[in-house]
C-alpha positions in Angstrom: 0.0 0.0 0.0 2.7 2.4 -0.2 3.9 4.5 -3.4 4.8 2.9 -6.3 7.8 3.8 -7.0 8.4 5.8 -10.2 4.9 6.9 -11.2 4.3 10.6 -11.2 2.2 12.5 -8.5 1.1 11.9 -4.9 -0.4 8.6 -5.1 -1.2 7.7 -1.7 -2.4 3.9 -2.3 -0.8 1.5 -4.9 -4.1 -0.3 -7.0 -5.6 -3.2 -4.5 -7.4 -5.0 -7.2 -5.2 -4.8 -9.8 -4.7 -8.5 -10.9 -7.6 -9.1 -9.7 -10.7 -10.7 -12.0 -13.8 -9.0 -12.5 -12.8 -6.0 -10.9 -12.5 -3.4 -13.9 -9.2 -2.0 -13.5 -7.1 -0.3 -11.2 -7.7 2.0 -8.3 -5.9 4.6 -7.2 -6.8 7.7 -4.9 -4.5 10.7 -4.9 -4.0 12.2 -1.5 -7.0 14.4 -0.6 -9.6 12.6 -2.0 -10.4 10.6 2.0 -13.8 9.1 0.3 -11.7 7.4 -3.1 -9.0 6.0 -0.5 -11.3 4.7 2.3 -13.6 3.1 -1.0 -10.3 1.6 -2.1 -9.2 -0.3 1.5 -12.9 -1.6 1.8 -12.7 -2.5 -1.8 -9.9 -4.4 -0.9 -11.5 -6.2 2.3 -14.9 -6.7 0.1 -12.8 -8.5 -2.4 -11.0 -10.7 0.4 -13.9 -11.8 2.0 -15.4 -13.2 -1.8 -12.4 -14.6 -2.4 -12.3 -16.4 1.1 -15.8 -17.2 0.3 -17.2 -15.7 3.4 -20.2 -13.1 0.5 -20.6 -13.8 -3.0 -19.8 -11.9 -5.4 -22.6 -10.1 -5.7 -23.4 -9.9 -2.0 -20.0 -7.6 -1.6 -20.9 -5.4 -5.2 -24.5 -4.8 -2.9 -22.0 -3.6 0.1 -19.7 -1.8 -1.9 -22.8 0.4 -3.8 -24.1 0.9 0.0 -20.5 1.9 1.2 -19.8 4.1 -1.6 -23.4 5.8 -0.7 -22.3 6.2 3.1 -18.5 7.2 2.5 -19.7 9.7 -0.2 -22.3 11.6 2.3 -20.0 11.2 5.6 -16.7 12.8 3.8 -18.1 15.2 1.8 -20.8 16.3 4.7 -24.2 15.7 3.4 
């Protein structure tokens, strides 16, 4: 989760799904934007738990859509 090394800008979180099937690319969040990082880390632990079998697949895309709802109202203050 640190910087890659060599790519321009302040990234503050490497890509967690990258390599990862079905996830539709990379994410990234620069530093300042706290609701695309926080998305990314749950992303992350949505993604274990699927792949640990603990929610399906489309049990953790239903979390995610609420989370990103939540995240986006608590950081930007609505």
């Amino acid at each position: 989760m640190a910087q890659p090394a060599g790519e321009p800008g302040p990234l503050f979180l490497r890509s967690v799904s990258a390599g990862r099937p079905g996830t539709g690319g990379v994410v990234s969040a620069r530093v300042g934007d706290r609701a695309g990082v926080l998305l990314a880390v749950l992303r992350a632990e949505v993604e274990a738990a699927v792949d640990r079998g603990v929610v399906t697949r489309g049990e953790g895309q239903e979390v995610l859509a609420r989370l990103a709802i939540v995240v986006d109202q608590a950081v930007h203050g609505r």
